[in-house]
C-alpha positions in Angstrom: 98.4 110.7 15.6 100.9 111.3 18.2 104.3 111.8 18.4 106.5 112.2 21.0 109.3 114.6 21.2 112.1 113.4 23.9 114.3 115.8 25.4 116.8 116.0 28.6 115.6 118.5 31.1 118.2 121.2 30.1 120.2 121.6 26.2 118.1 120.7 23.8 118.3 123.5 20.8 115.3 125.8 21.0 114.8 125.7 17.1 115.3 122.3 16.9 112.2 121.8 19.3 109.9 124.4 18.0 110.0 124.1 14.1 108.9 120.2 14.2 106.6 121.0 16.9 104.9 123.5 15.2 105.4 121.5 11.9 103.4 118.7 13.1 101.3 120.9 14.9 99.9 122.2 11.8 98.9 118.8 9.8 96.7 118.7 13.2 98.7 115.9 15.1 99.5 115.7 18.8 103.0 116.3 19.7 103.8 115.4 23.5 106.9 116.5 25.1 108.6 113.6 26.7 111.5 114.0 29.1 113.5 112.2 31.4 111.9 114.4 34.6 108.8 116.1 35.6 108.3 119.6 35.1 110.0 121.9 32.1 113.0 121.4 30.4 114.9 124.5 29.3 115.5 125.2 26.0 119.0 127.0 24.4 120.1 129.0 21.6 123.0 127.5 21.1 125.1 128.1 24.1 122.4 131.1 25.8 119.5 129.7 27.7 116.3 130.7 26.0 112.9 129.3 26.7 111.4 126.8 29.1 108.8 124.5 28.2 106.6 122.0 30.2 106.8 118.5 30.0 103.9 116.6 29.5 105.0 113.1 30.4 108.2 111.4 31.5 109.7 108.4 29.9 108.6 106.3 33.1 104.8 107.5 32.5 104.5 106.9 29.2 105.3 103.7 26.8 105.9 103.3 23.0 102.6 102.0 21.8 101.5 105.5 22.8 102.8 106.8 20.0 102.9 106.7 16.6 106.3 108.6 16.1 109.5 110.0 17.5 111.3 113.1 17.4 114.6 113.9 18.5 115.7 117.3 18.6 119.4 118.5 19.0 121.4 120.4 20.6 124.9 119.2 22.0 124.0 118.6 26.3 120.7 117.2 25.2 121.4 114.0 23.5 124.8 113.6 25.7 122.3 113.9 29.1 119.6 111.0 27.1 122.2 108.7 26.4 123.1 107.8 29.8 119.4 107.6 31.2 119.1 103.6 30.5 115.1 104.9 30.0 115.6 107.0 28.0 117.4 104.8 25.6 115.7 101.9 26.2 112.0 104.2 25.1 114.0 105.3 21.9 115.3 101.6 21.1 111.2 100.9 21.2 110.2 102.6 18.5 113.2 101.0 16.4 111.8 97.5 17.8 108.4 98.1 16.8 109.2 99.6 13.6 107.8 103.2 14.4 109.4 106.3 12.2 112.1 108.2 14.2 113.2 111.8 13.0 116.2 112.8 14.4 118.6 116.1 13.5 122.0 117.9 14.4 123.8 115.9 17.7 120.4 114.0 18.0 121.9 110.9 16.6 124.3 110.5 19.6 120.9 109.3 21.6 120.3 106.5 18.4 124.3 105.2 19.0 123.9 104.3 22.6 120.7 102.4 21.9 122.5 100.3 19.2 120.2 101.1 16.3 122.3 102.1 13.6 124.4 99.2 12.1 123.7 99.0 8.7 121.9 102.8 9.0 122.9 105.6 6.4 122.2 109.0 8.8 123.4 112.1 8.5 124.1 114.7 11.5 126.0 117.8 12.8 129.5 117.1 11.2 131.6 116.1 14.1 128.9 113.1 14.9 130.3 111.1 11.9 133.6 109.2 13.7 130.8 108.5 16.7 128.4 107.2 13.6 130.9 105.3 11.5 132.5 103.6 14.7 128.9 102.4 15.8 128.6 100.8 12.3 126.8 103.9 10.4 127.2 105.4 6.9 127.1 108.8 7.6 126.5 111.2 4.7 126.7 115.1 4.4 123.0 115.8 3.0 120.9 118.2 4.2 118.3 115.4 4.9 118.2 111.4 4.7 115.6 109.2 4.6 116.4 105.6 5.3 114.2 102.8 5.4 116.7 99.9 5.3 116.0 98.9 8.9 113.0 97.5 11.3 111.9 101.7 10.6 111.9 104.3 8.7 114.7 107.0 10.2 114.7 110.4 8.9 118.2 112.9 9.6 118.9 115.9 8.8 122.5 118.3 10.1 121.8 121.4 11.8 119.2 124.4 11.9 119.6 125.7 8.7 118.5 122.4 7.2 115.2 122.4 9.0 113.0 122.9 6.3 114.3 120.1 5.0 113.8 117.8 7.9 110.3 119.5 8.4 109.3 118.1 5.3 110.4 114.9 5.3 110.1 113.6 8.8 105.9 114.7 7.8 106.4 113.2 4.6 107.2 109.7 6.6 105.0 110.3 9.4 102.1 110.7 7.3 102.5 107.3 5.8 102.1 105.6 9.2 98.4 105.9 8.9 97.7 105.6 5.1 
C-alpha cells in the first residue's frame, strides 16, 4: 500500500511527519513524501528549523489513484502554505472524491477547509482551528482522536503531538481496512 504524505516545502512539524512515517513504515507500507515543489522540504520543531527531508514526488507528478491513503501532518506555516496551492487542494479533495482514508492532525485540518470537504464532518484539531472548522460547516470536538466515517471517506483527527499515539493507531487502524 501506499500512502502519501503531503507537505509545503517549509513548516510542517517534524514529529508530526516522522511518527506516522515510521508508523506506517513498520506495518511494511510505502509512504511517499508529496510536496508542492521538488527537492526537500524543511521540517520544524515548533518554531526552530530542524530537519530536512527529500521529496519524492510533487503534486503535479503524481495523481490520487496512486495511492491508497493520505496523511497530513501539521504544523502552523504548513497547512496555511497548502491551502493556497490550487494543487495542492485540488490532490487532497481527490482522495475525499474517490473515497480514500485521510489522516489529518494538529493545524492539518486548515488544508481539508479550503478543499470544502468538511460539511457535515465531526474533526477534531489544535484548539484554535475550531471557529475555522465550525464556520466551514464542521463539528469540531476536543478528543484526543476522531474517526469519522459519515462522508464519501473515512477521516481520521487527532490535536497535537502529544496525542500521536493515538492518531498512530487509528489512522493504521483505518488504513488497514482499505485492503481487507
Amino acid at each position: 500500500m501506499r500512502i502519501a504524505f503531503l507537505m509545503a516545502p517549509d513548516g510542517v512539524e517534524q514529529i508530526e511527519l516522522t511518527e506516522p512515517w515510521d508508523a506506517v513504515s513498520e506495518t511494511g507500507e510505502t509512504p511517499q513524501l508529496i510536496s508542492t515543489k521538488p527537492g526537500e522540504i524543511q521540517a520544524f520543531d515548533h518554531l526552530t528549523p530542524a530537519k530536512t527531508f527529500p521529496v519524492d514526488a510533487t503534486v503535479d507528478q503524481v495523481s490520487v489513484d496512486d495511492f491508497e491513503a493520505l496523511v497530513l501532518p501539521g504544523g502552523v506555516a504548513n497547512p496555511d502554505a497548502l491551502r493556497l496551492d490550487p494543487r495542492a487542494v485540488s490532490f487532497v479533495r481527490g482522495f475525499f472524491t474517490a473515497g480514500k482514508p485521510v489522516a489529518a492532525i494538529c493545524h492539518a485540518p486548515w488544508t481539508l477547509i479550503e478543499a470544502d470537504v468538511i460539511d457535515g464532518r465531526t474533526l477534531t484539531s489544535w484548539p484554535s482551528l475550531k471557529t475555522d472548522l465550525v464556520n466551514a460547516g464542521a463539528t469540531w470536538v476536543d478528543e484526543r482522536v476522531r474517526i469519522d466515517s459519515d462522508g464519501p471517506n473515512t477521516l481520521v483527527t487527532s490535536r497535537k503531538p502529544a496525542d500521536l499515539r493515538y492518531f498512530n493507531e487509528a489512522m493504521l487502524s483505518e488504513f488497514g481496512k482499505v485492503n481487507a
